[in-house]
C-alpha positions as CSV (number, residue, x, y, z in Angstrom):
1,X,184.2,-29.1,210.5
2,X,181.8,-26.3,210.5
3,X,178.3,-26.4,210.3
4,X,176.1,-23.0,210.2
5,X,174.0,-22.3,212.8
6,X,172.2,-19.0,211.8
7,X,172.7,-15.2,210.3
8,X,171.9,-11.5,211.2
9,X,172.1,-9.9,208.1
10,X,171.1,-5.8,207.6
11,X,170.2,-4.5,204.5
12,X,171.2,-0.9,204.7
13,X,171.9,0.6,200.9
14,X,170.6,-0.7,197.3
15,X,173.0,-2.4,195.6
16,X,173.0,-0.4,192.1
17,X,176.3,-2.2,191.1
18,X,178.4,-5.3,191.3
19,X,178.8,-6.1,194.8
20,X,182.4,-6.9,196.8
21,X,181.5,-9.3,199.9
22,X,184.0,-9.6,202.6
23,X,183.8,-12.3,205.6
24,X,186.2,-11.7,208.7
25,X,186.9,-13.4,211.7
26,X,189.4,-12.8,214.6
27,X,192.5,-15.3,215.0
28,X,191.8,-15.8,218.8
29,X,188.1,-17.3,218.1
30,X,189.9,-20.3,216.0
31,X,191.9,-21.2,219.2
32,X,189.4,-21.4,222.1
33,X,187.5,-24.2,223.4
34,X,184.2,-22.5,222.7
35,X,182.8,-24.4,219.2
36,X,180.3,-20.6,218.6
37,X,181.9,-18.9,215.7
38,X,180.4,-15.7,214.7
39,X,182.3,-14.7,211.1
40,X,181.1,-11.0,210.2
41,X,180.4,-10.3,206.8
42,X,179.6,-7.2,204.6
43,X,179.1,-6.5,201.0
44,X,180.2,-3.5,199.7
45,X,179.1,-1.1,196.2
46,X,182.2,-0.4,193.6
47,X,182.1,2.8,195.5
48,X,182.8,1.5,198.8
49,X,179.4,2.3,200.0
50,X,178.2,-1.2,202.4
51,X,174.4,-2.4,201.3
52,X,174.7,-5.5,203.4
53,X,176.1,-6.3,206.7
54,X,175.5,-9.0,209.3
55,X,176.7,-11.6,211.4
56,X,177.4,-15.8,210.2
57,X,177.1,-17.9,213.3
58,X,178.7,-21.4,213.0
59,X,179.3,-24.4,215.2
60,X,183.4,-25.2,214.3
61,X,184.0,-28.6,216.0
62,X,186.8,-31.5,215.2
63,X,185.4,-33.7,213.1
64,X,184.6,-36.9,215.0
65,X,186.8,-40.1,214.3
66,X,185.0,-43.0,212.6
């Protein structure tokens, strides 16, 4: 399970058309022990130019058995 702890998000560029967002993580921060996830995001123009970028921080945890 994954439960949002908190973002750092930038607004750097106006967004004057539809907007592409893209999240990305690396493959090692799935396998660790540590349950801090940070999942970087950014939104990008149609012409490639990024109006919004930031950092997603979740807490990624088993879920717990009932």
């Amino acid at each position: 399970r994954w439960i949002p702890k908190g973002m750092d998000i930038s607004y750097t560029a106006k967004a004057t058309t539809d907007i592409t967002c893209i999240a990305e993580t690396d493959p090692e921060q799935w396998t660790g022990d540590n349950p801090d996830l940070h999942v970087r995001v950014k939104g990008l123009r149609t012409d490639g130019v990024v109006v919004i970028e930031g950092v997603i921080k979740l807490w990624v945890t088993e879920k717990p058995t009932s």
